[in-house]
C-alpha positions as a Markdown table, in Angstrom:
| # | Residue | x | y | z |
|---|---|---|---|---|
| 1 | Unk | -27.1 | 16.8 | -14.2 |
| 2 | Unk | -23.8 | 16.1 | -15.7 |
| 3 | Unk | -22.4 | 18.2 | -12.6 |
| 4 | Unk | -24.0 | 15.7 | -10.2 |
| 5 | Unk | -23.0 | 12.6 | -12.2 |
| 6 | Unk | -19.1 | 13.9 | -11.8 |
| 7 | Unk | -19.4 | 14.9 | -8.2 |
| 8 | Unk | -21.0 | 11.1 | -7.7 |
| 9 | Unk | -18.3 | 9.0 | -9.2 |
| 10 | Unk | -15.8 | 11.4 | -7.4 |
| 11 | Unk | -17.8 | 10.4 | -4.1 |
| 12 | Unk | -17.9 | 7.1 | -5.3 |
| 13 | Unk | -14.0 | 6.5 | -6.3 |
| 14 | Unk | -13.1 | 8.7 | -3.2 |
| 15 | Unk | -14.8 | 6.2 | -0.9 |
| 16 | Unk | -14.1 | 3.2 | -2.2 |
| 17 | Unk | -10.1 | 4.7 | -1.9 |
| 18 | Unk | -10.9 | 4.6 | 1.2 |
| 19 | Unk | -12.5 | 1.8 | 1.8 |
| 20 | Unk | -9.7 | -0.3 | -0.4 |
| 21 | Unk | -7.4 | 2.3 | 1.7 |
| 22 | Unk | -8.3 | 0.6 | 5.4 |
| 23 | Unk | -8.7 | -2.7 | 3.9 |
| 24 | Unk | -4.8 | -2.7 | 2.9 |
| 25 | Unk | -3.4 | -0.8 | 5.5 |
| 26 | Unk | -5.3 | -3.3 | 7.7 |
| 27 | Unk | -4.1 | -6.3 | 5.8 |
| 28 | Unk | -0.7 | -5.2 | 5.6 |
| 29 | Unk | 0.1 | -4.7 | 9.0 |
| 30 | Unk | -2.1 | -8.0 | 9.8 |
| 31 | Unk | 0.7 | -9.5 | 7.6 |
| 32 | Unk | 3.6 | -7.3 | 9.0 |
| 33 | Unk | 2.5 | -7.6 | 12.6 |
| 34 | Unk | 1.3 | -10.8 | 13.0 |
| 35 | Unk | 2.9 | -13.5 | 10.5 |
| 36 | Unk | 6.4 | -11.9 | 10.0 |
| 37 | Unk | 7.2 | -10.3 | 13.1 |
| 38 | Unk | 4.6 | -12.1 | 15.3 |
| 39 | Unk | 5.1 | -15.5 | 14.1 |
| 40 | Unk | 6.6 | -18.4 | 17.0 |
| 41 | Unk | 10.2 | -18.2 | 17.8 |
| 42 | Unk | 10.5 | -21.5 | 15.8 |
| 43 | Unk | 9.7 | -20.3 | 12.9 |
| 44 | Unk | 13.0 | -17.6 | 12.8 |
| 45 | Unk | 16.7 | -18.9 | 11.5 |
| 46 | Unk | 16.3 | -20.1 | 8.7 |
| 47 | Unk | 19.7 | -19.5 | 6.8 |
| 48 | Unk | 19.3 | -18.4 | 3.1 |
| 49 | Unk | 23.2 | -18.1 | 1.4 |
| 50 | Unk | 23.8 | -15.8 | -1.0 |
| 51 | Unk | 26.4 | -15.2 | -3.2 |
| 52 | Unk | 28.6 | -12.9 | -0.4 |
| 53 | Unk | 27.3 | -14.1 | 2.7 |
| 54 | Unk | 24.7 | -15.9 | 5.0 |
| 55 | Unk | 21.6 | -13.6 | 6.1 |
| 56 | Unk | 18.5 | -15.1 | 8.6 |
| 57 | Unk | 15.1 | -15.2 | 7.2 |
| 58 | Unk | 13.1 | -14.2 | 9.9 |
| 59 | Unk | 10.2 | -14.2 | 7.3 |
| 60 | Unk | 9.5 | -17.9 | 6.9 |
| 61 | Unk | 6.0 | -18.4 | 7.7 |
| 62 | Unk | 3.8 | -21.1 | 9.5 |
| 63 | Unk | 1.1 | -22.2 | 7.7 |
| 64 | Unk | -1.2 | -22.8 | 10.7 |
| 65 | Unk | -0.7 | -19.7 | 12.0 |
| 66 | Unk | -3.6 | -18.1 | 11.8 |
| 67 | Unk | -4.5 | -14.4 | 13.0 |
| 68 | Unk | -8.4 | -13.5 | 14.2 |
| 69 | Unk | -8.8 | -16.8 | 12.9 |
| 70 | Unk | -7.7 | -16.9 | 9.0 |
| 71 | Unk | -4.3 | -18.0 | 7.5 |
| 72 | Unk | -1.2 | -16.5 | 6.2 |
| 73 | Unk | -2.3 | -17.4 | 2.9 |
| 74 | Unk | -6.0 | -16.1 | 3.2 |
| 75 | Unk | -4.0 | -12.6 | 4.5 |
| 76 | Unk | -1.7 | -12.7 | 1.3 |
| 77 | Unk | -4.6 | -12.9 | -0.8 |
| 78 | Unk | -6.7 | -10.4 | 0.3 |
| 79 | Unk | -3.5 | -7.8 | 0.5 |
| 80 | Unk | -2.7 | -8.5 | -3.0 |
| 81 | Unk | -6.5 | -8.5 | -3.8 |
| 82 | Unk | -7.0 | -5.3 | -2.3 |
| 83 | Unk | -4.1 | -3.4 | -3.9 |
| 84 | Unk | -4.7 | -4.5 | -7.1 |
| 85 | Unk | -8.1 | -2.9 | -6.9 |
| 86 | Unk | -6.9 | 0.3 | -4.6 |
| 87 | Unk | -3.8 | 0.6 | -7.1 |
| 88 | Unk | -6.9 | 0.6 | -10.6 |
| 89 | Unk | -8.6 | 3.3 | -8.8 |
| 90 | Unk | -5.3 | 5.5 | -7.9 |
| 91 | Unk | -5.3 | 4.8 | -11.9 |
| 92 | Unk | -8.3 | 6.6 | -12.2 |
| 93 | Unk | -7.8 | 9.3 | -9.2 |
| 94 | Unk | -4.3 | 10.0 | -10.9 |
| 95 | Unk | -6.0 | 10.5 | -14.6 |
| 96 | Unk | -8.4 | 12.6 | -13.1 |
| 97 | Unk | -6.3 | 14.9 | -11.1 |
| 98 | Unk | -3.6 | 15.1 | -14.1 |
| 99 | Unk | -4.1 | 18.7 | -14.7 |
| 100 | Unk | -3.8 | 19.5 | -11.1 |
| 101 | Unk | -0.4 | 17.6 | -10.9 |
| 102 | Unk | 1.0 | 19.1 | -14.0 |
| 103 | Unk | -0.1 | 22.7 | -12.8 |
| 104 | Unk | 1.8 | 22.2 | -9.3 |
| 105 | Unk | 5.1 | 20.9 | -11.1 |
| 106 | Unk | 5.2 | 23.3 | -13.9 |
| 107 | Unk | 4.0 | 26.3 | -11.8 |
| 108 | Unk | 6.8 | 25.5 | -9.0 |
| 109 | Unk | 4.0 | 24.9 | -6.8 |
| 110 | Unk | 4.8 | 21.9 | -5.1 |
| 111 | Unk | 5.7 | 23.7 | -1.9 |
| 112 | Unk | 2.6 | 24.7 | -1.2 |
| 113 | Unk | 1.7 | 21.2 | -1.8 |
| 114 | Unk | 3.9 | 19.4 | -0.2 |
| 115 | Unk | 2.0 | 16.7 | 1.5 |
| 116 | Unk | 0.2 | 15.6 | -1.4 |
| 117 | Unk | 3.5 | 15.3 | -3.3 |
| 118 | Unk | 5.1 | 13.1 | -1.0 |
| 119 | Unk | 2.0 | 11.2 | -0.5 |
| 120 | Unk | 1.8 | 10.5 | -4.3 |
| 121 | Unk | 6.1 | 9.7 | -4.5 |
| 122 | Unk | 5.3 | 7.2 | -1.4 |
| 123 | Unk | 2.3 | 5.9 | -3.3 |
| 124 | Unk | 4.5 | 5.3 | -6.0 |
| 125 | Unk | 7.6 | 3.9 | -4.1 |
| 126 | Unk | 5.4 | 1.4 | -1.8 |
| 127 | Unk | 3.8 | 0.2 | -4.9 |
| 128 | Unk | 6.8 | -0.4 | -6.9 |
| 129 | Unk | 8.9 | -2.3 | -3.8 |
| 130 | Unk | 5.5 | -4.3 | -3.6 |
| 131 | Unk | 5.3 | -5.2 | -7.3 |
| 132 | Unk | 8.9 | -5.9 | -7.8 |
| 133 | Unk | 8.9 | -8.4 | -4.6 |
| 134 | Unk | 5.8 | -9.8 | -5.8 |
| 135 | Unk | 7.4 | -10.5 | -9.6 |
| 136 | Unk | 10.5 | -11.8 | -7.5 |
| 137 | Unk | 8.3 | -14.4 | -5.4 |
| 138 | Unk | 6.6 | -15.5 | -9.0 |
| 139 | Unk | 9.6 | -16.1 | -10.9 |
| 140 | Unk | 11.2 | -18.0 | -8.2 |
| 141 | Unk | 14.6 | -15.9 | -8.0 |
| 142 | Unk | 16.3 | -15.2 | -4.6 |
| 143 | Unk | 14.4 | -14.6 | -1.5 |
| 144 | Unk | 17.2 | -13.0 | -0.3 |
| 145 | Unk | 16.5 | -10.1 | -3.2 |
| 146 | Unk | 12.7 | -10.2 | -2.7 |
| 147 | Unk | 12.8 | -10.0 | 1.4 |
| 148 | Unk | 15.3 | -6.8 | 0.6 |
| 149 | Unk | 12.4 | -5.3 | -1.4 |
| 150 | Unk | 10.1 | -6.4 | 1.6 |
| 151 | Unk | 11.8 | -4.9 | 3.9 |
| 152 | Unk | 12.2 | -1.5 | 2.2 |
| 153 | Unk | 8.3 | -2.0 | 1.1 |
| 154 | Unk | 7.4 | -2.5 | 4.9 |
| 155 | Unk | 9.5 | 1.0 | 6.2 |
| 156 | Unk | 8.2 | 2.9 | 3.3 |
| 157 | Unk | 4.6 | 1.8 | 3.7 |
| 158 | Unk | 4.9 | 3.2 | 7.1 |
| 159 | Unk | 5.1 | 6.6 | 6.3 |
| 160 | Unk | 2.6 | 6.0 | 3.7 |
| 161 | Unk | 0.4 | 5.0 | 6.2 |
| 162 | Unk | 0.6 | 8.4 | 7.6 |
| 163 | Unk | 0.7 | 10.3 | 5.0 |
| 164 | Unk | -3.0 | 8.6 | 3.8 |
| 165 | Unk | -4.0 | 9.0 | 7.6 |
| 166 | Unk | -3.7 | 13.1 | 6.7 |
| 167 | Unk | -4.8 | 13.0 | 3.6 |
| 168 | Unk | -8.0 | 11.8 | 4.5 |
| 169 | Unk | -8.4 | 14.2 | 7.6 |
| 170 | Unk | -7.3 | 16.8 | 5.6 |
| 171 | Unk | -10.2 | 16.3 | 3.0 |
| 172 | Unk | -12.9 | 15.0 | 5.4 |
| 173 | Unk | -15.1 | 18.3 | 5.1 |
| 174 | Unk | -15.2 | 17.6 | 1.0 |
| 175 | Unk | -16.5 | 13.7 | 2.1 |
| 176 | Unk | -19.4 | 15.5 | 3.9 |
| 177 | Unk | -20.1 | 18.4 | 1.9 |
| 178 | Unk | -20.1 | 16.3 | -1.0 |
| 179 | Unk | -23.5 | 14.0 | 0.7 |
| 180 | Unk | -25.4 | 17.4 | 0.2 |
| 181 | Unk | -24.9 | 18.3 | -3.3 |
């Protein structure tokens, strides 16, 4: 019984990763793709000076704009809503896998597992540019600074991107297998 209950809230936090996973990849490139690249030509050139030179914020955002029919502001939300929860149950999926990770970095084993590695250092990296541009926009400091961290948040969450896309292929048997226990 105990057995089951484990292998259930392993389903359970597996699938709501998931779920929280799509919802913020979706969200994010929503944002990416169709606000801050896709936004009208009149919303680029804005000129932000900073202490060493001028730079163009081609991030300035139209508040009417609205993509499959909800706002920039709706999007933000959600993003931020979403990671907040994704980024409690990586919490959890990190706790849980503990022993694993510290067997695979003091065995010299992260070779063998490579793609999880760089998966959880992207994880990490993506999360820490998000939070740090997200603390910027709070405070109120330079947007120059925080569209830095943006930019280097958008790139990086990229290759995230794919490294989630085979993580989840690569584990897809265990989501079924783990219907029939």
């Amino acid at each position: 019984m105990i057995q089951r209950t484990k292998y259930f809230i392993g389903f359970l936090v597996n699938n709501l990763l998931l779920l929280f996973g799509i919802a913020m990849v979706v969200s994010g490139l929503v944002l990416q793709l169709g606000f801050h690249i896709g936004s009208a030509p009149g919303n680029h050139g804005r000129k932000i000076a900073s202490h060493t030179e001028n730079a163009v914020q081609v991030r300035e955002i139209n508040p009417e704009t609205t993509v499959w029919g909800v706002y920039y502001k709706a999007w933000a939300t959600t993003h931020k809503t979403v990671i907040v929860s994704f980024s409690l149950l990586m919490v959890y999926h990190f706790a849980i896998h503990w022993k694993w990770y510290k067997g695979v970095i003091t065995k010299h084993l992260i070779g063998k597992n490579k793609q999880v590695m760089i998966l959880s250092v992207f994880y990490i990296m993506v999360a820490i540019t998000g939070i740090i541009s997200w603390f910027i926009d709070l405070s109120g400091s330079s947007s120059f600074i925080r569209i830095g961290f943006m930019e280097v948040h958008d790139k990086l969450a990229i290759v995230l991107i794919i490294y989630l896309l085979l993580h989840v292929v690569k584990r897809a048997k265990w989501f079924s297998k783990i219907l029939y226990l």
